[in-house]
C-alpha positions in Angstrom: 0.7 82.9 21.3 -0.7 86.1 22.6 1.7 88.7 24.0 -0.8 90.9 26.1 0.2 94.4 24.5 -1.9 96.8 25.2 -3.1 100.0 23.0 -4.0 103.0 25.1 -6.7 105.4 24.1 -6.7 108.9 24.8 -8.4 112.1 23.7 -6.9 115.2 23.1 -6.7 117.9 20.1 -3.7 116.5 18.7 -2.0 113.8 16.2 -2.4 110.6 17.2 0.5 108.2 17.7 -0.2 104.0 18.4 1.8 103.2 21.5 2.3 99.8 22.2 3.3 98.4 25.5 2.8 95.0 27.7 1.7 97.9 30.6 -2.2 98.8 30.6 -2.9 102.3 30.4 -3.1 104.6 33.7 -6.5 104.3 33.8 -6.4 101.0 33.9 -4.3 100.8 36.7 -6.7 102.8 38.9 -8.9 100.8 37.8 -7.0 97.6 39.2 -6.3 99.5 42.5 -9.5 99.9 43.0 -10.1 96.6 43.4 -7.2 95.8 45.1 -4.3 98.0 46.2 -1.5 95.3 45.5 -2.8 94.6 41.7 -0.6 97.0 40.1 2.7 96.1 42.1 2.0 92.6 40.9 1.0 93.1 37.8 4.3 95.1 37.1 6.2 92.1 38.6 4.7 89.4 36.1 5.3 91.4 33.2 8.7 92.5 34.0 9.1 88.9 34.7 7.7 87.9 30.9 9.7 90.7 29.5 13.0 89.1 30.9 11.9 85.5 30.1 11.2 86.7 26.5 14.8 88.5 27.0 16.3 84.7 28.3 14.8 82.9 25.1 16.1 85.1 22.5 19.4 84.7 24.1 19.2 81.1 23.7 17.8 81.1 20.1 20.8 83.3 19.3 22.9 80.4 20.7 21.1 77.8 18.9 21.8 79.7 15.9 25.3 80.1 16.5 25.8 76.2 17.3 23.9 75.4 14.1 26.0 77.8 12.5 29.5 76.2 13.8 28.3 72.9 13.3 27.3 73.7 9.9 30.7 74.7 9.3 32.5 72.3 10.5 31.0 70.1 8.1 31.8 72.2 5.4 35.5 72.1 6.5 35.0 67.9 6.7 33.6 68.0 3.1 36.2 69.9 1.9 39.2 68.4 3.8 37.5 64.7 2.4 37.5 66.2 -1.5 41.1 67.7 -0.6 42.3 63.9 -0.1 40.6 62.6 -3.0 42.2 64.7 -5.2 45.5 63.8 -3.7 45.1 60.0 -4.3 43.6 61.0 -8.0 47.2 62.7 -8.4 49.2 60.0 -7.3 46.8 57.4 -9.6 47.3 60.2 -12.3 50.9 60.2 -12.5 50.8 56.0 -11.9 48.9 55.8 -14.9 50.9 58.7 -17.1 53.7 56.5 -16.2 52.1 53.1 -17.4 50.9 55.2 -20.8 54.5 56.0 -21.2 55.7 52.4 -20.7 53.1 50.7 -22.4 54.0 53.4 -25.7 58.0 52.8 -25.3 57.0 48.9 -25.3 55.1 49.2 -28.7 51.3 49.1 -28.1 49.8 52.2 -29.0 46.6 51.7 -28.4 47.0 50.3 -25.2 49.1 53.3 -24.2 46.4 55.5 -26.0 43.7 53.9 -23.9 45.4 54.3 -20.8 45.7 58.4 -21.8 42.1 58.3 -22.3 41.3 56.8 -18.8 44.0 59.2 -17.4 42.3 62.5 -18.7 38.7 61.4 -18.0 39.7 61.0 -14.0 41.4 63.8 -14.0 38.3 65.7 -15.0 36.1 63.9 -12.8 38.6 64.4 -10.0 39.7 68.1 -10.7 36.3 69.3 -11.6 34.6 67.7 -8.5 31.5 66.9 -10.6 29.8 63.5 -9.6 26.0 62.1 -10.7 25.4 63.4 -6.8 26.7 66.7 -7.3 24.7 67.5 -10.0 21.5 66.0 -8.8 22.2 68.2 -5.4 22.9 71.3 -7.6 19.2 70.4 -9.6 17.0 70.3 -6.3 18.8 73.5 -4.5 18.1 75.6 -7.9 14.3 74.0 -7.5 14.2 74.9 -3.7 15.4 78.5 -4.8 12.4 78.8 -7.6 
């Protein structure tokens, strides 16, 4: 995509400076007018018409971005709202089972009551720490995509 800028040339005795604008130089214009009097006038039109559609599309990117950005967080908030009720249910499965440890112990079988503690404290560390065989595969390929 060419955008039709235009670096003027001129010659004096001093420091040159690179201007760049979608006009054409005055000479140019003359040069246009020459050939036809209404060139100028319309070429002024058609790139003050460019400048404002390339005004109108950055507008709407900048929109785009902002949707993308909203819905991006809104699926965050799902995420974290669907974790949120997981770990409630793993509390009230924590305590059921704290409870059955406890009965299981008072009726005499130790190791069931033992085994039951075990299960207990390995979902509450999966649960409470979030981490799942998905998590940590996610986690590996964002740390490759950073590399």
């Amino acid at each position: 995509m060419s955008l039709n800028l235009h670096a003027h040339r001129h010659e004096h005795d001093h420091k040159h400076q690179l201007t760049v604008t979608p006009f054409p130089s005055a000479d140019e214009i003359g040069k246009y007018s020459a050939i036809d009097p209404s060139l100028p006038n319309r070429l002024f039109a058609l790139i003050e018409k460019r400048v404002e559609a390339d005004i109108e599309n950055d507008r709407a990117l900048i929109e785009l971005e902002e949707n993308e950005q909203d819905i991006r967080a809104s699926e965050l908030e799902r995420i974290y709202s669907f974790k949120e009720k997981g770990q409630n249910y793993a509390l009230l499965a924590l305590v059921f089972l704290g409870i059955l440890a406890v009965i299981f112990a008072i009726m005499d079988y130790p190791k069931i009551a033992a085994t039951v503690i075990g299960v207990t404290i390995l979902g509450a560390i999966t649960a409470f720490t979030g981490l799942t065989k998905d998590d940590r595969k996610k986690n590996k390929n964002d740390e490759l995509k950073e590399e």
